[in-house]
C-alpha positions in Angstrom: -217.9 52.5 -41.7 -218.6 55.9 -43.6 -218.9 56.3 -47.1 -214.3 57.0 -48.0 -213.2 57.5 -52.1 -210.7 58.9 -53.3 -209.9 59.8 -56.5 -205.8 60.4 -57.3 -204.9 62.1 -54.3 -208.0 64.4 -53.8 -210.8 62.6 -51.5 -213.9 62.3 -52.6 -216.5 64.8 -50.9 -219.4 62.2 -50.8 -221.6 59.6 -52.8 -223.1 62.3 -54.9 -219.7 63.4 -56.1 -219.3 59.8 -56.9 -222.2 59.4 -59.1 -221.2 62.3 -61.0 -218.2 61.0 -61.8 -219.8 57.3 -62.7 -222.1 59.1 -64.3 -219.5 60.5 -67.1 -217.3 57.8 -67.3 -220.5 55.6 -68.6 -220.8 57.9 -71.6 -217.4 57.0 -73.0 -216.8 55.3 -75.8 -216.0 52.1 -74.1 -217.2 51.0 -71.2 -216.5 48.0 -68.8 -217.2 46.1 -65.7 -214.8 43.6 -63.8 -216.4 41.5 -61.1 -214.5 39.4 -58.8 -215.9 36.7 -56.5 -217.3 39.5 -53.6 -219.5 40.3 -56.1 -221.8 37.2 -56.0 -221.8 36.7 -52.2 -225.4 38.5 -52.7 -226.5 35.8 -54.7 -225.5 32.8 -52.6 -221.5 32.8 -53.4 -218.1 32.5 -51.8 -215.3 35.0 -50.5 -211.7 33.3 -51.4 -211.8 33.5 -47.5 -214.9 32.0 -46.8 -214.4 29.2 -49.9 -211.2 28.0 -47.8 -212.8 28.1 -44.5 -215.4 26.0 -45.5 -213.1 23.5 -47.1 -211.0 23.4 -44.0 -214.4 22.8 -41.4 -215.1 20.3 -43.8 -212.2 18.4 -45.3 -210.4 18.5 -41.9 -208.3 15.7 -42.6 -207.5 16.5 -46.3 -206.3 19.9 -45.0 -204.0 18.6 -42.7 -202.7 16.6 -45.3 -202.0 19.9 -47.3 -200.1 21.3 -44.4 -197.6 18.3 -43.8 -197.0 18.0 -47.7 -195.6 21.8 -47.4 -198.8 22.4 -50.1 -199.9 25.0 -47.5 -198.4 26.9 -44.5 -199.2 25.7 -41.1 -200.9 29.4 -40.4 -203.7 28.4 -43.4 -205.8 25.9 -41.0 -205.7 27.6 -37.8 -207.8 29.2 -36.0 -210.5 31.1 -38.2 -210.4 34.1 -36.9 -206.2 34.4 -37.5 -205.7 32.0 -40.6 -203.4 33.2 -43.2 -205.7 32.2 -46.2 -203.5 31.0 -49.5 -204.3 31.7 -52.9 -206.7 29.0 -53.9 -206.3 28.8 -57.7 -202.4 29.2 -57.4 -202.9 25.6 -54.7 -204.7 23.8 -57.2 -202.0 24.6 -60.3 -199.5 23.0 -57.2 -202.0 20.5 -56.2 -202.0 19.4 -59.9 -198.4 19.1 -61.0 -197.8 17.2 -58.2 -200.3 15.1 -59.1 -198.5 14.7 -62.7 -195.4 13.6 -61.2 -196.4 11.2 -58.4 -198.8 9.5 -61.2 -194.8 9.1 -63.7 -193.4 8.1 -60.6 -196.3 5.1 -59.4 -195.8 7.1 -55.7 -198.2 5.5 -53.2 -199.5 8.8 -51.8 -201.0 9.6 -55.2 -204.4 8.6 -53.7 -204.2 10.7 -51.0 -203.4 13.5 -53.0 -206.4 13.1 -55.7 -208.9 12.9 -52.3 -207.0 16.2 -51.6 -207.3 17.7 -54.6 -211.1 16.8 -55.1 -212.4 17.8 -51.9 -210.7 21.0 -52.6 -212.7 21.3 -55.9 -215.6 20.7 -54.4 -215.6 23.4 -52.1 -214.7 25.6 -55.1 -218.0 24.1 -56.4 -219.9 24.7 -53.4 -219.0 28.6 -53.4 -219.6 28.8 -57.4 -222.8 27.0 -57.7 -225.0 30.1 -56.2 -228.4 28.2 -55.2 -228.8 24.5 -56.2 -232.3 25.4 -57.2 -231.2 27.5 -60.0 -229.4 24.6 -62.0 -231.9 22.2 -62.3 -234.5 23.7 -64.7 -233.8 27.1 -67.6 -235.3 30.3 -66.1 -235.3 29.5 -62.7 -233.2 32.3 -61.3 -235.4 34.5 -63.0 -237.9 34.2 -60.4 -235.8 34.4 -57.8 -235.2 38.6 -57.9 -234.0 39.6 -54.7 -230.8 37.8 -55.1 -230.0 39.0 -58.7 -231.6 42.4 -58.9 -228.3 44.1 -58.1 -226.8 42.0 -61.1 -230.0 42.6 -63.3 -229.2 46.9 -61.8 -225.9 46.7 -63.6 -226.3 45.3 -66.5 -229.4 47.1 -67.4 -227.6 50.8 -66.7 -224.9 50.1 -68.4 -226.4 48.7 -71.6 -228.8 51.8 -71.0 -226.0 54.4 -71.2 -224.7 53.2 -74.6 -224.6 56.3 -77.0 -225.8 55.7 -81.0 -222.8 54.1 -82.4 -221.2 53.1 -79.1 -219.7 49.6 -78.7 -221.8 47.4 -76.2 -220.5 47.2 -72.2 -218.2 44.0 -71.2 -218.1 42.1 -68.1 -215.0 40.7 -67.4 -215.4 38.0 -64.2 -212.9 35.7 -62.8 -216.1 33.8 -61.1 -216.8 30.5 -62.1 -220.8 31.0 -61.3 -223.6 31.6 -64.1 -225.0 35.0 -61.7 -224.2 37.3 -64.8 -225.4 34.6 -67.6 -229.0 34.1 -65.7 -229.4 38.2 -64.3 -229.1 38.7 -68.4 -231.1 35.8 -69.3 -233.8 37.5 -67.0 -233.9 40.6 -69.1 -234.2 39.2 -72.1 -230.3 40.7 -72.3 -228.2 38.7 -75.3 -224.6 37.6 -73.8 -221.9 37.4 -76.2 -219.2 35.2 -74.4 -217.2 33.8 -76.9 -219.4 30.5 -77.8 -221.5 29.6 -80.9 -223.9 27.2 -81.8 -227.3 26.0 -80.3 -226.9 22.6 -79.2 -222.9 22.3 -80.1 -221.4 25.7 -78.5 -217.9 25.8 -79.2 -215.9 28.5 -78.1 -215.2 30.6 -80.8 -213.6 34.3 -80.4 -214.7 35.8 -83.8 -217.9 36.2 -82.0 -216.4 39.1 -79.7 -216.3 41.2 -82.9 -220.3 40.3 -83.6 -223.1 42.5 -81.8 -226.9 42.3 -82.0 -229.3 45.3 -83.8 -232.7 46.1 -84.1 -233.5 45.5 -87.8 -237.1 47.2 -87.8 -235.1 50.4 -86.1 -234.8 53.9 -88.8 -232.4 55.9 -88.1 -230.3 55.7 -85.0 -232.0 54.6 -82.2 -231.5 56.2 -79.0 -230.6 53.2 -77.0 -229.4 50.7 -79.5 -227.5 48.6 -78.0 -229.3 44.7 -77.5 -225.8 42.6 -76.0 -223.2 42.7 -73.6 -219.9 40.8 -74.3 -218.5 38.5 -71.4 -215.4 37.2 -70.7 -215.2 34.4 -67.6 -211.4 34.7 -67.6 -210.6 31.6 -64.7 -213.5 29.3 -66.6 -216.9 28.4 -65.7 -219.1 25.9 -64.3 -221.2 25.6 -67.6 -217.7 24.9 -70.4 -216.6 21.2 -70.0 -213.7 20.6 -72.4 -214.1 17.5 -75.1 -211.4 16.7 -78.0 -209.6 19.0 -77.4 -212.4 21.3 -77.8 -213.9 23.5 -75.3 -218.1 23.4 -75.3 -220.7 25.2 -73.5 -223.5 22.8 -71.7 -226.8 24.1 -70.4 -226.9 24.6 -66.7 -229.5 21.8 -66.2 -227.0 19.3 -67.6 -224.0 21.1 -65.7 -226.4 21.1 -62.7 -226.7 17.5 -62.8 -222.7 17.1 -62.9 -222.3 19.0 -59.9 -224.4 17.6 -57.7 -222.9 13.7 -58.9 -219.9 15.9 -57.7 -220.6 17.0 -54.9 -223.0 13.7 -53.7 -219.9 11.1 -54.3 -217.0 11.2 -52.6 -215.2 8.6 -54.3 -215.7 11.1 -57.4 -212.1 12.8 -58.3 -212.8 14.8 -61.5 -215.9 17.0 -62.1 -215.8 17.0 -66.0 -216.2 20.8 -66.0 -213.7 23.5 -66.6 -213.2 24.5 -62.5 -209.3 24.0 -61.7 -208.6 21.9 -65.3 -206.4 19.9 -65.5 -202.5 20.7 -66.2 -202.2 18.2 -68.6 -204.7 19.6 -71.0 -204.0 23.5 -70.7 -201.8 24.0 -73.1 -204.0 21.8 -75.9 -207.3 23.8 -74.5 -207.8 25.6 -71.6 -204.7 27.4 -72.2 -206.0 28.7 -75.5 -209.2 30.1 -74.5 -208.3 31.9 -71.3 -205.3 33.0 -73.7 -207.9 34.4 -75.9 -209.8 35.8 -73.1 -207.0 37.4 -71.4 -205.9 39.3 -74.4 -209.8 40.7 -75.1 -209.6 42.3 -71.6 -205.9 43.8 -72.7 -207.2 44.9 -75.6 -210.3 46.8 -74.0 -208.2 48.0 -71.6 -206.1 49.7 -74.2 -209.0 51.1 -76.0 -209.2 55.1 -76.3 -211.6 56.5 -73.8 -212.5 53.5 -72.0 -213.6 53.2 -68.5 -213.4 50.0 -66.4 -215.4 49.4 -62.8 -214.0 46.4 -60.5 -216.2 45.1 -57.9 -215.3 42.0 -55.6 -211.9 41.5 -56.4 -209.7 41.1 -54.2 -206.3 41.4 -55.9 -205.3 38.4 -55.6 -204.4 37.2 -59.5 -201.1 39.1 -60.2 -201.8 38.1 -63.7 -204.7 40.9 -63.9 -202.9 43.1 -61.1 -200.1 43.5 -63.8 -202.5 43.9 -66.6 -204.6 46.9 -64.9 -201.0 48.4 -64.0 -199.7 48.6 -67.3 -203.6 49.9 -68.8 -202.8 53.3 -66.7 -200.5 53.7 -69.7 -203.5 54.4 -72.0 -203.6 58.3 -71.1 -207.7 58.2 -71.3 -208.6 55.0 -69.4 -210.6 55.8 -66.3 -210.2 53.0 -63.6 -213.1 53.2 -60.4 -212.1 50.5 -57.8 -214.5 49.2 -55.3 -213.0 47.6 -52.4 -214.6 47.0 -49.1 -211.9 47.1 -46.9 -210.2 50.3 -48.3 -210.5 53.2 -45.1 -209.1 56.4 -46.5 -205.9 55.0 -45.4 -203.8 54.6 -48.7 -201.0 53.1 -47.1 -202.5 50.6 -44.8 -200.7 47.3 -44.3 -204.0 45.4 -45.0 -204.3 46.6 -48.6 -203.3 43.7 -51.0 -200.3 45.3 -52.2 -201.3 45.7 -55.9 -203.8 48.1 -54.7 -201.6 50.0 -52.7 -199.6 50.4 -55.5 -202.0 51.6 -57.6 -203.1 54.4 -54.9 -199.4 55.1 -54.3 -199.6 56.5 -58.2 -201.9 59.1 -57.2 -202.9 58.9 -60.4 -206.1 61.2 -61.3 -207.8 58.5 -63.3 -207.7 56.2 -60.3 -210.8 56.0 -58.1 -211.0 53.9 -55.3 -213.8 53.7 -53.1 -214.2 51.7 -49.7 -216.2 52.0 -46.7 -217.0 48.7 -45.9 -220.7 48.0 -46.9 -220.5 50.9 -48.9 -218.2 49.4 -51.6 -220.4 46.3 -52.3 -222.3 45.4 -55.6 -225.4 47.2 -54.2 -224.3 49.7 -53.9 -222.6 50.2 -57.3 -225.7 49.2 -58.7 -227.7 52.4 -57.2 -224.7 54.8 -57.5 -224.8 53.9 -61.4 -226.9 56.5 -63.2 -230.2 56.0 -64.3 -231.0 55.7 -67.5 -231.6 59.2 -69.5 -235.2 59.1 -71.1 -234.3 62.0 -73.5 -230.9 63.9 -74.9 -229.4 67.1 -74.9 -232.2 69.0 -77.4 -235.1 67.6 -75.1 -233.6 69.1 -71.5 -232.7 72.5 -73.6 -236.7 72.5 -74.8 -237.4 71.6 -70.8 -235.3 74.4 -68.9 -237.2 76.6 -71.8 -240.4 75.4 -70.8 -239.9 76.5 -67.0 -238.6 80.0 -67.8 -240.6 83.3 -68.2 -241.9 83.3 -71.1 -240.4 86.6 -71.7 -236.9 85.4 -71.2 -237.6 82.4 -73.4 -235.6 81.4 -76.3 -237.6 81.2 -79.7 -239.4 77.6 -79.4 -239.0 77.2 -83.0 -235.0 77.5 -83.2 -235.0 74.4 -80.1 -237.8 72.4 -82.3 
């Protein structure tokens, strides 16, 4: 498929219109990144679509069971190539208040419905976890390029773009996986996502307003900015939730919960904070996805702010809603990446929130699509590179390559 954008109603001429346009948004004020689960599939993860294919090739039985419970529709385990795949997140909140009340009522199809329930966890796990390799010793992604160079791309162009005074870049994610955590890690990149501590990391969201500086630095420094803020707003595979506390754990020690996980099958709770449970949301997890949710509200709201989304599929109303109602700050810039977007802004297999957001026509609305075109590698080399000198230094350079007869005086540019 060809290179399609489109940008309000106007079409987008090619990829080097594109890249301008990228190109200013990155030097706004404040500028953001949303990455949905598409964006890892480089790096060893899961489609939505694939995640529930592989759970129904390999908990057969348990899918079934889903089906003739009314959990799921009939259409979500046949054939692969025409199954309507449900929203996986949304099954596990059902999957889990059933759970609640079979447990008051002592039913006898509670077990069944924890097997259920765990093997469908598991494959969440499976699509999250990246490579195994990666979990069980710190650094070891870091040697493993190819798969997180268009993560490390990112991350390092859009810390690069940051202005003198300018507020570091977030990365929102609903992903579970550590890709963004280990590509920073990599380049020596501080993340700011909401914990403190060394070995205790509680979550604590005063840190948001924190940033890192170069202390040895006079003056303002060109590129000063040493951080980027995340926010994983469905959870991780690394927070595990303790006294009604919610902590941080090194990957190694996270790594070696997964794969207990994953190796027992008579296991029906990971420990980690993937598809938590109902009955502590409100005391926990409800608190610090709250408190996640509203950072990602409040960027959004932010004067001259630009947010990319890449991999998301649309398919968490929650955010839909929220990046609806943003297009009410009259200076937010929105750029959409979505693979299956053709040019066609009406087509029938648009998730509707994006269809609605096209329908707006609104100028600050970019969508691009073209299949391959609209992955994470290619955001990553459509991104500007980072600029090496400011405004005064190209002035003394176009000087330099004029007659000198027509030049300017030197000593007015110096």
């Amino acid at each position: 498929m060809a290179f399609v954008g489109i940008r309000g109603a106007t079409p987008l001429k090619d990829a080097i219109e594109l890249r301008a346009h990228l190109a200013t948004l990155l030097r706004l004020e404040n500028v953001g990144i949303f990455l949905g689960a598409g964006a890892s599939v480089a790096a060893g993860g899961k489609t939505m679509w694939h995640l529930w294919d592989d759970f129904v090739d390999t908990s057969p039985n348990e899918a079934q069971w889903m089906v003739d419970n009314e959990f799921v529709e009939p259409s979500a385990v046949d054939d692969p190539l025409v199954r309507d795949v449900p929203n996986v997140e949304k099954l596990g909140d059902a999957l889990e208040i059933a759970r609640v009340e079979w447990r008051r009522q002592n039913s006898v199809h509670l077990p069944e419905l924890e097997r259920a329930r765990a093997h469908l966890a598991r494959a969440v796990v499976r699509a999250a976890q990246l490579q195994p390799s990666w979990w069980t010793s710190p650094g070891g992604a870091e040697a493993d390029a190819e798969q997180l160079q268009h993560h490390r791309a990112v991350l390092q162009k859009l810390v690069a773009a940051r202005q003198p005074g300018q507020a570091a870049p977030w990365v929102f994610t609903t992903n579970y996986d550590l890709a963004i955590e280990w590509a920073a890690e990599s380049i020596d990149l501080q993340v700011v996502d909401g914990f403190l501590g060394i070995h205790g990391r509680r979550f604590s969201p005063q840190s948001f307003d924190l940033g890192f500086r170069n202390t040895q630095a006079r003056g303002e420094a060109r590129f000063g900015v040493y951080n980027i803020y995340l926010a994983k707003l469905h959870g991780s595979l690394s927070w595990r939730e303790d006294a009604e506390q919610v902590y941080e754990v090194q990957a190694p020690l996270a790594g070696q919960q997964i794969q207990e996980f994953l190796g027992d099958a008579a296991k029906t709770e990971l420990g980690l904070m993937v598809m938590p449970r109902a009955a502590k949301y409100m005391q926990t997890v409800g608190y610090v996805l709250g408190e996640l949710f509203r950072r990602l509200s409040e960027f959004l709201s932010r004067p001259q702010t630009s947010l990319v989304v890449c991999g998301y599929g649309f398919g968490d109303e929650h955010i839909n809603r929220l990046l609806r109602s943003a297009l009410l700050n009259p200076t937010l810039q929105l750029v959409v990446y979505f693979p299956g977007f053709s040019g066609d802004t009406t087509a029938a297999t648009l998730p509707e929130a994006l269809r609605k957001l096209l329908s707006l026509k609104n100028p600050r609305v970019t969508v691009v699509g073209g299949g391959e075109d609209a992955h994470l590698d290619k955001l990553a080399s459509q991104l500007p590179d980072p600029l090496l000198y400011d405004d005064d230094m190209r002035k003394l350079e176009k000087v330099l390559r004029e007659p000198l007869s027509d030049a300017a005086n030197l000593e007015d540019i110096l």
